[in-house]
Every structure is written in structure tokens, then in C-alpha cells.
BAMILUM-789584 format. One record per residue (C-alpha): residue number from 1; x, z, y. Coordinates in Angstrom, 2 decimals. Each point is the difference from the previous one (the first is absolute). Example, Ala and Ser with C-alpha at 12.3 -4.5 7.8 and 13.67 -1.06 7.14 Angstrom:
<recs>
+-----+---------+---------+---------+
|   k |       u |       w |       v |
+-----+---------+---------+---------+
|   1 |   12.30 |    7.80 |   -4.50 |
|   2 |    1.37 |   -0.66 |    3.44 |
+-----+---------+---------+---------+
</recs>
This chain:
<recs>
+-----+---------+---------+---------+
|   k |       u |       w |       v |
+-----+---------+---------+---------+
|   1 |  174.97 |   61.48 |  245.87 |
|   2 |    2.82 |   -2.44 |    1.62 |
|   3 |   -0.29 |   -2.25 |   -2.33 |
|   4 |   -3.63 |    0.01 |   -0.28 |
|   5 |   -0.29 |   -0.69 |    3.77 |
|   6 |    2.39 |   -2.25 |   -0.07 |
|   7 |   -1.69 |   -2.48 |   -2.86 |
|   8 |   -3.68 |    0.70 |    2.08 |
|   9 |    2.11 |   -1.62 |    3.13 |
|  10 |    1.67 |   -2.79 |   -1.55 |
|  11 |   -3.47 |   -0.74 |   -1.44 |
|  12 |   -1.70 |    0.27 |    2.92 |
|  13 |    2.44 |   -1.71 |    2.70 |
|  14 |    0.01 |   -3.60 |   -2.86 |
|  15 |   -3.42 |   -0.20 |   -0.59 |
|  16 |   -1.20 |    0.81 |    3.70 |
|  17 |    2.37 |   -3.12 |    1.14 |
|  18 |   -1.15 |   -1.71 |   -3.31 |
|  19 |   -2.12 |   -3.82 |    0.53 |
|  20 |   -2.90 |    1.51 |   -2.59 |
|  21 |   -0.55 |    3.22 |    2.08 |
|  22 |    0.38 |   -1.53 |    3.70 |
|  23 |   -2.62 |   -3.53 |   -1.55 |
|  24 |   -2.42 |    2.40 |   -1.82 |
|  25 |   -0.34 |    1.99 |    3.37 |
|  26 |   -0.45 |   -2.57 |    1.97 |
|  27 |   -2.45 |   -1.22 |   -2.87 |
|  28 |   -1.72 |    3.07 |    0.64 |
|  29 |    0.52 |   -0.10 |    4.13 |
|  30 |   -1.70 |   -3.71 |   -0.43 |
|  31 |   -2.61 |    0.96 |   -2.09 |
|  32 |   -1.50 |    2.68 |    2.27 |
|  33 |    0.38 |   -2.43 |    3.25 |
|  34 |   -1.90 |   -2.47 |   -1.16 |
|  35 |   -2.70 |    2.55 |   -1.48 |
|  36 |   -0.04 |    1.38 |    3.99 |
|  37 |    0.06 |   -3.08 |    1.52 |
|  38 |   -2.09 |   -2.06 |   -2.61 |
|  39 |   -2.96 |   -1.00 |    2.80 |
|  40 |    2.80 |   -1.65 |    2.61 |
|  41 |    2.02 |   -1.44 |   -3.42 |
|  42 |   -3.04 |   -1.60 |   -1.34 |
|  43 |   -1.49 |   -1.28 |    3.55 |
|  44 |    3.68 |   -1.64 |    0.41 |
|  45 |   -0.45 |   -2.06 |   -3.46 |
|  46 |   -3.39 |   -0.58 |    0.54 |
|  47 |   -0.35 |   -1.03 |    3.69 |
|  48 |   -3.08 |    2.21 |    0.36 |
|  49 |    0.28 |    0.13 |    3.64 |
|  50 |   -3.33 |   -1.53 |    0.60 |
|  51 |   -3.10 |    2.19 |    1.48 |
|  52 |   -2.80 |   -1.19 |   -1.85 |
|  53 |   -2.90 |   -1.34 |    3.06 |
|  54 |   -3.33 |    0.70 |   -1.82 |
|  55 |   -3.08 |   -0.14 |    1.88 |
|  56 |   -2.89 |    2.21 |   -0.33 |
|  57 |   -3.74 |   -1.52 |   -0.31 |
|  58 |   -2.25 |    3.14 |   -0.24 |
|  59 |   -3.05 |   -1.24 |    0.15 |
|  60 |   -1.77 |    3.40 |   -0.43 |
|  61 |   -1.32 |    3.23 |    1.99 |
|  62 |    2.51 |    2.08 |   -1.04 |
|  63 |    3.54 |    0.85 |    2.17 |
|  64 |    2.27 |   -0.84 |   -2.33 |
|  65 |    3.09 |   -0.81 |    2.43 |
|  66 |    1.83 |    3.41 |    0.15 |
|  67 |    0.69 |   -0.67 |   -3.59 |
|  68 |    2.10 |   -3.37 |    0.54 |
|  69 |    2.77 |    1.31 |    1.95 |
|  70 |    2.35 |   -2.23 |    0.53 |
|  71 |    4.19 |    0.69 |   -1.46 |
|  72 |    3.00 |   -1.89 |   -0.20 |
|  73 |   -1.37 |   -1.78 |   -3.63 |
|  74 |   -3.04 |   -0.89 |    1.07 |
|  75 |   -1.81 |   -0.63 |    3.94 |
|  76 |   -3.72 |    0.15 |   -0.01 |
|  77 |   -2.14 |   -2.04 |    2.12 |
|  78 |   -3.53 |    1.32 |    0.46 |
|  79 |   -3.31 |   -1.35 |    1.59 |
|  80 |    0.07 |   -3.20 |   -0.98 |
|  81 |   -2.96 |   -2.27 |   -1.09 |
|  82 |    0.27 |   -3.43 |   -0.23 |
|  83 |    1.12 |   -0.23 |   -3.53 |
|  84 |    0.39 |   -3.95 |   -0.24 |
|  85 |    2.94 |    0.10 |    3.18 |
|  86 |    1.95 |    2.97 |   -2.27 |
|  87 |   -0.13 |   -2.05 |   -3.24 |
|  88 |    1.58 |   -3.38 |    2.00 |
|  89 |    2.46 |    2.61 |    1.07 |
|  90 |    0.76 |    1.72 |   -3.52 |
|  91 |    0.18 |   -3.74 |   -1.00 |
|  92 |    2.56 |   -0.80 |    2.70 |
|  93 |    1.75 |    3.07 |   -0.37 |
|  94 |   -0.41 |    1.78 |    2.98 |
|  95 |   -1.88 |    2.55 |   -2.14 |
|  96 |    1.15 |    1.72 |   -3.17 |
|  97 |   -4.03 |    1.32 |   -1.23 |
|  98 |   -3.13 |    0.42 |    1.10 |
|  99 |   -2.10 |    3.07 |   -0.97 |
| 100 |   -3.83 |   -0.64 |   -0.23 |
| 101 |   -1.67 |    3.63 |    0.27 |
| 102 |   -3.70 |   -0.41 |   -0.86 |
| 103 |   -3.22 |    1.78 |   -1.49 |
| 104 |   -1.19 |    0.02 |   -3.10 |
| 105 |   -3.05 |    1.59 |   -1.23 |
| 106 |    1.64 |    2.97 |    1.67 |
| 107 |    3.38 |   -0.13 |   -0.55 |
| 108 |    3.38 |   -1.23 |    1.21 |
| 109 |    1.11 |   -3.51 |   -1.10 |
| 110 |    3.17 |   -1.09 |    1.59 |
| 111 |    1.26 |   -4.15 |   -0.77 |
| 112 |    3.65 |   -0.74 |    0.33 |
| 113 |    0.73 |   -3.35 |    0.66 |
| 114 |    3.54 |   -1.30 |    0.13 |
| 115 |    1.95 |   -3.29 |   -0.39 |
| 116 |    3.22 |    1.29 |   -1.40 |
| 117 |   -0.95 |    2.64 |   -2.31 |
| 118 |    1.20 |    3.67 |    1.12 |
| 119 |    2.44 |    1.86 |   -1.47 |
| 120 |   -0.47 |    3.41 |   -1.99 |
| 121 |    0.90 |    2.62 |    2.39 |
| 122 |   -1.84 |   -1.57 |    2.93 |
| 123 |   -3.23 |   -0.34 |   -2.83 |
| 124 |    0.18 |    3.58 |   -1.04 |
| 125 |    0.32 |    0.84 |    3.73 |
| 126 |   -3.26 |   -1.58 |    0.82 |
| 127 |   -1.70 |    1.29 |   -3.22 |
| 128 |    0.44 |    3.19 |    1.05 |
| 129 |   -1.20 |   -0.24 |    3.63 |
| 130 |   -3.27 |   -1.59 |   -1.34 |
| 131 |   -0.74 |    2.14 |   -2.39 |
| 132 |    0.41 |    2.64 |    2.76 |
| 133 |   -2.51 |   -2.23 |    2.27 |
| 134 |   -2.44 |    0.01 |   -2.99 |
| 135 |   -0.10 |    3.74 |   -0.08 |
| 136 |    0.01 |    0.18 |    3.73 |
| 137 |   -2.67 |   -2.82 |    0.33 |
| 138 |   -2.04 |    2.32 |   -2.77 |
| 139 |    0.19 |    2.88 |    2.44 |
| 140 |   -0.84 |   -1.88 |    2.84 |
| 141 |   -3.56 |   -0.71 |   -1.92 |
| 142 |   -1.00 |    3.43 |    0.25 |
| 143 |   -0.45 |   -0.28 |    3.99 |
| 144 |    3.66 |    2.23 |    0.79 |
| 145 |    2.42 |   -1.12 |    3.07 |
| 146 |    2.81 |   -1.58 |   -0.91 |
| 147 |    1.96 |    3.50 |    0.51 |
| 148 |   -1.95 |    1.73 |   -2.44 |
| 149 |    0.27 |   -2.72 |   -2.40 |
| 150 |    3.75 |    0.67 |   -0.27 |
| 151 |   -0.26 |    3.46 |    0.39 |
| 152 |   -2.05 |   -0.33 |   -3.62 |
| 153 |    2.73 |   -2.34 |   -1.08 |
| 154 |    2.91 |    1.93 |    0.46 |
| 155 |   -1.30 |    3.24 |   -0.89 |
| 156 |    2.29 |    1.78 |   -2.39 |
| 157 |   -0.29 |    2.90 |   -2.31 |
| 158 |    2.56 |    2.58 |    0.16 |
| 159 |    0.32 |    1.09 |   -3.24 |
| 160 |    2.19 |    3.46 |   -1.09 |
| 161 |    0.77 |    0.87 |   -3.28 |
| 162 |   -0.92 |    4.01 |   -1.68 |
| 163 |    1.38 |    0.73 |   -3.29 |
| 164 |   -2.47 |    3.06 |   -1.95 |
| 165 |    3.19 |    0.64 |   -2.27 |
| 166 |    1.49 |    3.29 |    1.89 |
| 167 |    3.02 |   -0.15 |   -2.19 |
| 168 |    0.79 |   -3.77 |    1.12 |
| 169 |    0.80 |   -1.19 |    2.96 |
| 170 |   -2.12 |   -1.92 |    2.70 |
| 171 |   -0.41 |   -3.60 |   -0.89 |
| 172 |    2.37 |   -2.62 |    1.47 |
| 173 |   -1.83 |   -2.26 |    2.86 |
| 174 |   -0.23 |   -3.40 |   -0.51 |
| 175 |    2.99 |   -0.70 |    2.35 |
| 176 |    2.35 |    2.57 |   -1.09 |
| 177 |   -0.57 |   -1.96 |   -3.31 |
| 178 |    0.54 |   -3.02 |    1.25 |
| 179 |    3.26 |    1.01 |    1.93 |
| 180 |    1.34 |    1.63 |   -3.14 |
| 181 |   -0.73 |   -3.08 |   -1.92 |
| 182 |    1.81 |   -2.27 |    2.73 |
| 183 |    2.97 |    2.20 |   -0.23 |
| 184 |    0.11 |    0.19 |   -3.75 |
| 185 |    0.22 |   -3.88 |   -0.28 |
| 186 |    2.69 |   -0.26 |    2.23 |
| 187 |    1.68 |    2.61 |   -2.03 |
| 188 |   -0.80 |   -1.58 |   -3.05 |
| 189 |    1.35 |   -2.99 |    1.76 |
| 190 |    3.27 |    1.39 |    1.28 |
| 191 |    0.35 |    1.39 |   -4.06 |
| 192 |   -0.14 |   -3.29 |   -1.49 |
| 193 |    2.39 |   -1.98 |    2.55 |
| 194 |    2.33 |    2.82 |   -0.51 |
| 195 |    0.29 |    0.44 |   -3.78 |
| 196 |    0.18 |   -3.99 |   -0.01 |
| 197 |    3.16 |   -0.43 |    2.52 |
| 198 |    1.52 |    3.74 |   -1.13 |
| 199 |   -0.52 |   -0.18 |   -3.91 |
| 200 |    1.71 |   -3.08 |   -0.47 |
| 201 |    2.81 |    0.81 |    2.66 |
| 202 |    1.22 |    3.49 |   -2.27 |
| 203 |   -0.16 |   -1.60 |   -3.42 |
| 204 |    1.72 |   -3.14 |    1.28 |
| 205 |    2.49 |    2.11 |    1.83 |
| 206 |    0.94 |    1.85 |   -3.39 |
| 207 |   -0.10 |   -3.09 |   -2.00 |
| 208 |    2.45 |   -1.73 |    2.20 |
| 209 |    2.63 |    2.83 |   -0.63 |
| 210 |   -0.50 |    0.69 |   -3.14 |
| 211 |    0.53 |   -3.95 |   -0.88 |
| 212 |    2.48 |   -0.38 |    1.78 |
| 213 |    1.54 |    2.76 |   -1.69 |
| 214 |    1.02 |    2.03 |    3.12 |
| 215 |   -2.31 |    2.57 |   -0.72 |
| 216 |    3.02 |    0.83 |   -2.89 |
| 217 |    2.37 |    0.31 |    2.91 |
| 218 |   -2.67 |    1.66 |    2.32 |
| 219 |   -0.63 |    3.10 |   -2.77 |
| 220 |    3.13 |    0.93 |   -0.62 |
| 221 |    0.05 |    1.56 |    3.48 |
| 222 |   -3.52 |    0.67 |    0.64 |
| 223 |   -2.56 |    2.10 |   -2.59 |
| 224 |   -2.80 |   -2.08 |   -1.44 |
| 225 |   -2.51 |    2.63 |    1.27 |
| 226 |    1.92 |   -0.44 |    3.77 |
| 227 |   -0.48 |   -3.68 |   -0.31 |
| 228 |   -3.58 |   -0.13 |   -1.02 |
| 229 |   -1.21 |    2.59 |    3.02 |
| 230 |    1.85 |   -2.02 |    1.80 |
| 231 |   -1.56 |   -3.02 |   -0.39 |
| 232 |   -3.33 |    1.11 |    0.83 |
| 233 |    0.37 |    1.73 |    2.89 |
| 234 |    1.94 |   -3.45 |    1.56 |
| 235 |   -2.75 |   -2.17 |   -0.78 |
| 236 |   -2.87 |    2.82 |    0.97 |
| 237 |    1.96 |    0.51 |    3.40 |
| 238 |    0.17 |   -3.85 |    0.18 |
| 239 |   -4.00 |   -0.18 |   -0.61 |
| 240 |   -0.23 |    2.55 |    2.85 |
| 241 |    2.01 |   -2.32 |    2.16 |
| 242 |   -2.27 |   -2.69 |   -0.59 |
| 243 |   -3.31 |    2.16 |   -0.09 |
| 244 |    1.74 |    1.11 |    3.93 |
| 245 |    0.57 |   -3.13 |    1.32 |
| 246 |   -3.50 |   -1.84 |   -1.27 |
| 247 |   -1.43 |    3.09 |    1.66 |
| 248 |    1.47 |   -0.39 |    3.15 |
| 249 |   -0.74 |   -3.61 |    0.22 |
| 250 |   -3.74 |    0.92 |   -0.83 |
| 251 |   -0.20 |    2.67 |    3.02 |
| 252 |    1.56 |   -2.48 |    2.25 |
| 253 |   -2.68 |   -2.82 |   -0.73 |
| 254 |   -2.88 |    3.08 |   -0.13 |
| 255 |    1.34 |    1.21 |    3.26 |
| 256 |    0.19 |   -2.85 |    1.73 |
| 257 |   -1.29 |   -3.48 |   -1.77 |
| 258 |   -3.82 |   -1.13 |    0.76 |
| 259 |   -0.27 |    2.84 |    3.10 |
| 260 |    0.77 |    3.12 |   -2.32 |
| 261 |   -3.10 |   -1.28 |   -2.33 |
| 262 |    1.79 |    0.80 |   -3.18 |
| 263 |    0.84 |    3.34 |    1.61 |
| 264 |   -3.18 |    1.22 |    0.89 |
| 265 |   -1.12 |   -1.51 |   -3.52 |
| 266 |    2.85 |    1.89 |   -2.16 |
| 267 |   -0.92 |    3.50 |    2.42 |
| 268 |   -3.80 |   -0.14 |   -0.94 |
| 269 |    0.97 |   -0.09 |   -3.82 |
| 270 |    2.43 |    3.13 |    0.83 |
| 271 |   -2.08 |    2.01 |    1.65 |
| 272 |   -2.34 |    0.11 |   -2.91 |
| 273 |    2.70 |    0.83 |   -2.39 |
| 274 |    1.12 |    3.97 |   -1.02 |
| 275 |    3.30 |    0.88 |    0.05 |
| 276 |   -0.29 |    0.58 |   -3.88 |
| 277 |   -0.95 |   -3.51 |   -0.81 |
| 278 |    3.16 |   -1.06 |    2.09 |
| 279 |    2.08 |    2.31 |   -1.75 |
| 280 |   -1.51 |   -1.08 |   -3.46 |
| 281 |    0.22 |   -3.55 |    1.03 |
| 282 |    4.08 |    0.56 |    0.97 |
| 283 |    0.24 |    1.85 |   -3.19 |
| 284 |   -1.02 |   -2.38 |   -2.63 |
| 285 |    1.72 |   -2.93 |    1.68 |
| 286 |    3.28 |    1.24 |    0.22 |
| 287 |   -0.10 |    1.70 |   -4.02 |
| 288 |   -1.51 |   -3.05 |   -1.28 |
| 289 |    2.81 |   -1.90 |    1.69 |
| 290 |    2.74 |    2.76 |   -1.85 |
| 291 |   -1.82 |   -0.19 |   -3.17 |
| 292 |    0.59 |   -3.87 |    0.07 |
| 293 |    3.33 |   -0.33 |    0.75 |
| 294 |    0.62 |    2.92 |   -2.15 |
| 295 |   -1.44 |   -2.32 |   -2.95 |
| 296 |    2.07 |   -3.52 |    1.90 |
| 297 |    3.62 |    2.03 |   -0.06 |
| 298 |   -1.00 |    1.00 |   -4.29 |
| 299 |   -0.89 |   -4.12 |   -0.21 |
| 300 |    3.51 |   -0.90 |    1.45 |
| 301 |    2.00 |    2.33 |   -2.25 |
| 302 |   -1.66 |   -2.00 |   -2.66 |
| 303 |    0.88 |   -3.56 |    0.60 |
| 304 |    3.21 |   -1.13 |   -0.56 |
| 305 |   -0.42 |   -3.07 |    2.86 |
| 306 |   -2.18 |   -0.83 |    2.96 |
| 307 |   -1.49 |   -2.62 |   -1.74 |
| 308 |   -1.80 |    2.44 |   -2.48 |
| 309 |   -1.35 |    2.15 |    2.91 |
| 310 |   -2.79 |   -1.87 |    0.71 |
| 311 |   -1.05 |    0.19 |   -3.69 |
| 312 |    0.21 |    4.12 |    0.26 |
| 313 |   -1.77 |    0.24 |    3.27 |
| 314 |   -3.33 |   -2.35 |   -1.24 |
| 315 |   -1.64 |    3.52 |   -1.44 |
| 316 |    0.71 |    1.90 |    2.93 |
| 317 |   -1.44 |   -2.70 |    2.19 |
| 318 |   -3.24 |   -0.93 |   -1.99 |
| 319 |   -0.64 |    4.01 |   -0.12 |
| 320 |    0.51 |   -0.35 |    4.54 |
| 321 |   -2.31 |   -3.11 |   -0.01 |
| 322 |   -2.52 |    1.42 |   -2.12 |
| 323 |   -0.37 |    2.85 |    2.46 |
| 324 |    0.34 |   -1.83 |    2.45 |
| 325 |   -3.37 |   -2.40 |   -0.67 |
| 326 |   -1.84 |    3.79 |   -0.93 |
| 327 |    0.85 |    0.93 |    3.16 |
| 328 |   -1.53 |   -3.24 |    1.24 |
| 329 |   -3.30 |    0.19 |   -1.90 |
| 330 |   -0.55 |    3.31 |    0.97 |
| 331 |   -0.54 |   -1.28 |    3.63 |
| 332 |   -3.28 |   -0.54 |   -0.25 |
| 333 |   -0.81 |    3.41 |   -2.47 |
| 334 |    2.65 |    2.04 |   -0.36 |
| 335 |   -2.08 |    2.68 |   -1.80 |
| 336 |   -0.08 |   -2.11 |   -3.68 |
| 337 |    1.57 |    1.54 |   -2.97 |
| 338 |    2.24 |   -3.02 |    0.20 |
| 339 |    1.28 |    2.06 |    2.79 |
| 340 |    0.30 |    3.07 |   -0.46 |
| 341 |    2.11 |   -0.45 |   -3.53 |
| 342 |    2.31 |   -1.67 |    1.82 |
| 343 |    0.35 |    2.24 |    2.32 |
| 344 |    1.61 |    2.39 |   -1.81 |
| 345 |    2.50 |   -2.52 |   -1.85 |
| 346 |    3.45 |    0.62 |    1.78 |
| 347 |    1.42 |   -3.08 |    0.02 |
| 348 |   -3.53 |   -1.41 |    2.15 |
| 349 |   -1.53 |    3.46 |    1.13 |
| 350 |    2.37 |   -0.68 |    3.50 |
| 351 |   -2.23 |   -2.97 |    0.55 |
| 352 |   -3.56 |    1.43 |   -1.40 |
| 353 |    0.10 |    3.48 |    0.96 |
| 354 |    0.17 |    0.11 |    3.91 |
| 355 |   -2.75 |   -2.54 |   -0.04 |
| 356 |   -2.37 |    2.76 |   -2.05 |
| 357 |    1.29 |    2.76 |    2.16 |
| 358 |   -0.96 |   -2.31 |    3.39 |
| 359 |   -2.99 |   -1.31 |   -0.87 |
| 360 |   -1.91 |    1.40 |   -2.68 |
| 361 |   -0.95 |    4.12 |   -0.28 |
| 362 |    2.32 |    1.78 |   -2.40 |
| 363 |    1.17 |    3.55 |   -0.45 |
| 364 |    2.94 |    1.38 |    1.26 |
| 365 |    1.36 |    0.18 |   -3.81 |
| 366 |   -0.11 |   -3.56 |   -1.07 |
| 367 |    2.52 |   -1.01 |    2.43 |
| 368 |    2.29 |    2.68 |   -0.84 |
| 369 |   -0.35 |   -0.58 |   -3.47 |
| 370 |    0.93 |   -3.46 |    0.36 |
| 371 |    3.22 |    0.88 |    2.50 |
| 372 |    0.47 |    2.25 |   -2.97 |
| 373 |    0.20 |   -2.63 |   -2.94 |
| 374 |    2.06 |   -2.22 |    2.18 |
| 375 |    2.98 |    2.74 |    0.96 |
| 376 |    0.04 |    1.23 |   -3.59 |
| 377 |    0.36 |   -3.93 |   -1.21 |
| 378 |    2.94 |   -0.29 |    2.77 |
| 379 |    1.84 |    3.06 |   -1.37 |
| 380 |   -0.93 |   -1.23 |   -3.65 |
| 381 |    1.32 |   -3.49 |    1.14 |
| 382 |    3.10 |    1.02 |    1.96 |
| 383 |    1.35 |    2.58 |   -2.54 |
| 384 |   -0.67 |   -2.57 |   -2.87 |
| 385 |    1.36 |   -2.82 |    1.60 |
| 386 |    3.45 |    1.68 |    1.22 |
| 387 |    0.66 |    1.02 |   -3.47 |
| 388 |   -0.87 |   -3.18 |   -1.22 |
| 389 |    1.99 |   -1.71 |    2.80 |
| 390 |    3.14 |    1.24 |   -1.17 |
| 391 |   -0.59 |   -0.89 |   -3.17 |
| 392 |   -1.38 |   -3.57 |    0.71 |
| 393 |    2.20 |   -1.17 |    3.11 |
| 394 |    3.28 |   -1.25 |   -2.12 |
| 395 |   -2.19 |   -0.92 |   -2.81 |
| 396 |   -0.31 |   -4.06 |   -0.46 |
| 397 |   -2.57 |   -1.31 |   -1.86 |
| 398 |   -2.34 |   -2.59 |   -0.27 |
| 399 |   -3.97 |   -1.07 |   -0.85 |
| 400 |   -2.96 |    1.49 |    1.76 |
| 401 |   -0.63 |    3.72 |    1.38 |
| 402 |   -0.42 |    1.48 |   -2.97 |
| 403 |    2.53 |   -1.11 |   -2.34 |
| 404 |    2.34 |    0.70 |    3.14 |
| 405 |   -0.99 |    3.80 |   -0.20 |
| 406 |   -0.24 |    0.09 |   -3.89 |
| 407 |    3.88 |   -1.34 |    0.71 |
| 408 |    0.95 |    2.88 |    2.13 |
| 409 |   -1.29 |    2.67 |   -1.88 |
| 410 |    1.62 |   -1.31 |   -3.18 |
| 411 |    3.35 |   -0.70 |    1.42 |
| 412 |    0.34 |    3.57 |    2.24 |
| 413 |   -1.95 |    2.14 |   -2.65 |
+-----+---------+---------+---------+
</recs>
């Protein structure tokens, strides 16, 4: 056990100070900033400081002005009339737009004028608040107060779910579903990233001892079996490391970036989640993670230099990306058989699964059955792979991944 600790801490103590580990996490650390801080990032590029001054020409009956409320994009001015004085000023630019709200044969018709043409977001904006005024205008028609016009508006159904199967249980809600499908992305996410950075790391780490022939040196003190679990649980305990401090880096810009909106975001999605679908969710992400590197420390006994690693790795990555874009197309219908074989594949269930279990209604069984398939491949893997390891690790040979086993097994058999 000395000397098994002792290999996990010399692994551990290089690669932590390594240049890879400390660039890919701040890689990682730089990726999610700008995702919080996109709006202020892209604002800073794009010199969208501007508040757009549109004026309002409602040349109808109808109260329309407690829809254009004026925000830091955009500052309404209402009750205006002369329409001539507004385009000079849209012409001179002391106006970004005019809106023209007028009847016709009954309905809404709203004209935009401009000078300089508007930009998406500030056109999609205005859509949407006249297409409101349309329906509100429509209302208006029928003789209401302005009050009861958006009382009609805004009325919502509240909608609750029964499920007639007694031996099944109730039906997710619509947000529960949504949480658990928010969650399982970012778990799919954190998978993917992972695998990517940790993969390569193990079977380059092997490869670079083995062709540098210290491994020779390295093995006659230390059992094959001791340096293979050893290995693994150095890079696994330096994918916790990084999967600790991204974590605390997230919480501090939840907590405290944009006034705690991320925060109150992330706590909304909790709340909706069960404690099973956490555990499930922590389950599959840190097996699929094992089973991988599992597979990455078998790749690295096989090559005989770095420069072949990349070469046994491309299977193992294809079969991550592959789950990786099922994953993604199962965002918008994650109930497709597409899905649900996939799901039970272990070297992508860790990314499928937990979306299926969040946000789609399945039986207590599938989920098991899947955890299932994926420990027994683990075991399968891990007790294969350590027998093979010692067979494989002072083995040199050349070609591609299968000639390199076919090598092994005819030399040690």
C-alpha cells in the first residue's frame, strides 16, 4: 500500500504543478466567465451603450402606453403627433424610430420608420410588444377597461398533471422536466470536457514511461497491478481537483456576480430536482469518468511512444463525441428511440441517462438497469485490463490498435 500511495502522490503533486493541467483549467475557468458575463463582454466589443429614443404615434382609441415601458435598451416617448417634425428628427438623428400605431379594418397596424436600420435584438424587442398591443388593442374592441383587458391577457392556466397508472408514478411537471434536463446537459457537459483533458492525460502519462523505458526500472520494484490502480486513482483525484476548483469559481460568480442572479437561477432548477436524480446524476458522471480512464491507462500500455497515443485514443474519443451530439439532439425530445438505446450504452449512458431520468417519465428499473450494465462493464473492464496490463506494459510494438493487441497476446501467450 506504500508504494501504491506513494506512485498516486508523485502523480498527483507533477501533474497538479504541470502547464497542461494549470492552462486547461484556466481554459475551463475562462470559458465559464465569459458564458456568465457574455451580455457586459459583448456590450464592451460592440459599444451597445446607446438607449434607443423611439417615439410613439398612436393614432388610435385604444391605451396602448403601459405596454412601452421604457429600459435601459430602449426609452419610449409617447403622445406625440406631428409625424413630419419626428421624421426631420429620425433623419437628423436625434431619433432612432418612429412607431406609427394605426387602424385597419379593425386591427392593429404599427409602421416603423428608421434612418439607420435597427438591429436584431432591439427588432425582436419591438415585435413582441406589438404583437402584445395587437392582442390588447383586440380586447379593447370588445368595450373592457384597460385593466380588464390585461387581466384577459395575462390570464394563465395552471395546469397539474394525474397519472391513471396506479403502479407508476405521478407524472413529472413541466418544470421538474425542464430542471432535470438543464442539469443533465451540464452533466453531459462536465463528461465530455473531462474524458477529453483526463483520457489523453493517463495514456500519455503511461506512454511517456514506457518509451522512455523507465517503466523497466519502475516494475522491478512496483507490481504491474500496483502501478495500473495507481494510475487511475492519480488522475481521477486530479479530475476531482479540477471538478473542485471550477465549482468553487462557479458558486463565487452565482453568489455574487450580476446581484446573486445566477444564484437564484441555479436554486430554482434545485429545488425542482429529487435527491435521487442528484444521486443518479453524481453516479453516472463519476463511473463513466472510471470506465474511461480505465480504457486510457489499457491504451497507454499499448503504445510504445507518445506519438502513437493519439492514434489509440481516436476510438475512444469518436465513441465520447458521438454521445456527446446524442446528448445534444435529445434537447429538444429526449424521449426518441435514438435516445433511449443510447442510454443504456456504457461508454455514453453517463451522458444520456440522467437526461431520461430528469426529464422524461421512466420507471424506477430502467435507470437501475442501466447503472447496472455500466458497473458490470467497469468490473469487466478493470479485471480485463489489469491482466492485460501486465502483459502489454513492457511489450513494444508497432501498427494500429489491433495489430498492437494481436502482438501482445502472441508474444505473452
Amino acid at each position: 500500500m506504500s508504494k501504491f500511495n506513494l506512485l498516486v502522490k508523485q502523480l498527483y503533486k507533477s501533474k497538479l504543478k504541470s502547464r497542461s493541467f494549470v492552462v486547461m483549467t484556466c481554459i475551463y475557468i475562462l470559458g465559464m466567465s465569459v458564458a456568465v458575463f457574455w451580455s457586459d463582454i459583448k456590450d464592451l466589443f460592440t459599444g451597445d451603450d446607446h438607449t434607443q429614443q423611439i417615439a410613439i404615434v398612436n393614432e388610435t382609441t385604444a391605451d396602448l402606453s403601459g405596454l412601452f415601458v421604457s429600459n435601459g435598451d430602449m426609452k419610449f416617448i409617447q403622445n406625440e403627433s406631428n409625424v413630419s417634425t419626428l421624421e426631420k428628427k429620425v433623419k437628423d438623428e436625434k431619433l432612432d424610430a418612429i412607431i406609427k400605431i394605426t387602424d385597419q379594418n379593425g386591427q392593429l397596424h404599427a409602421e416603423i420608420a428608421t434612418f439607420t436600420p435597427l438591429k436584431l435584438n432591439d427588432q425582436a424587442a419591438l415585435n413582441s410588444i406589438l404583437q402584445l398591443a395587437g392582442q390588447n388593442y383586440t380586447v379593447q374592441q370588445l368595450s373592457l377597461t384597460p385593466d380588464q383587458a390585461a387581466q384577459i391577457i395575462g390570464a394563465k392556466t395552471n395546469i397539474s398533471n394525474k397519472n391513471l397508472n396506479e403502479k407508476s408514478a405521478d407524472g413529472k411537471s413541466e418544470e421538474e422536466k425542464q430542471s432535470g434536463l438543464w442539469v443533465s446537459y451540464a452533466v453531459g457537459i462536465l463528461i465530455y470536457f473531462f474524458i477529453s483533458t483526463f483520457l489523453s492525460m493517463i495514456t500519455t502519462e503511461i506512454a511517456s514511461e514506457k518509451g522512455s523505458r523507465a517503466m523497466e526500472m519502475l516494475l522491478v520494484s512496483v507490481k504491474p497491478a500496483t502501478h495500473f490502480k495507481a494510475k487511475i486513482a492519480g488522475v481521477l483525484l486530479l479530475a476531482f481537483t479540477q471538478m473542485g476548483m471550477i465549482a468553487v469559481v462557479f458558486l463565487i460568480y452565482a453568489k455574487f456576480a450580476k446581484n446573486g442572479f445566477i444564484w437564484d437561477m441555479a436554486a430554482s432548477i434545485v429545488k425542482e430536482l429529487s435527491i435521487g436524480y442528484v444521486i443518479y446524476a453524481i453516479l453516472f458522471l463519476l463511473l463513466t469518468i472510471i470506465l474511461y480512464l480505465i480504457v486510457g491507462a489499457l491504451f497507454g500500455s499499448l503504445v510504445s511512444k507518445v506519438e502513437e497515443a493519439g492514434q489509440v485514443l481516436m476510438p475512444a474519443m469518436m465513441i465520447t463525441l458521438i454521445g456527446f451530439y446524442v446528448m445534444i439532439s435529445g434537447i429538444s425530445n429526449p424521449d426518441t428511440i435514438f435516445i433511449k438505446v443510447f442510454s443504456y450504452i456504457p461508454f455514453t449512458s453517463g451522458m444520456i441517462m440522467p437526461m431520461r431520468i430528469g426529464a422524461t417519465d421512466i420507471g424506477v428499473m430502467v435507470p437501475l438497469i442501466s447503472l447496472g450494465i455500466l458497473i458490470a462493464t467497469i468490473i469487466v473492464s478493470y479485471l480485463f485490463s489489469i491482466s492485460f496490463y501486465k502483459r502489454s506494459v513492457l511489450t513494444y510494438s508497432s501498427g494500429g490498435v489491433i495489430k498492437k493487441i494481436k502482438t501482445v497476446l502472441k508474444v505473452t501467450t
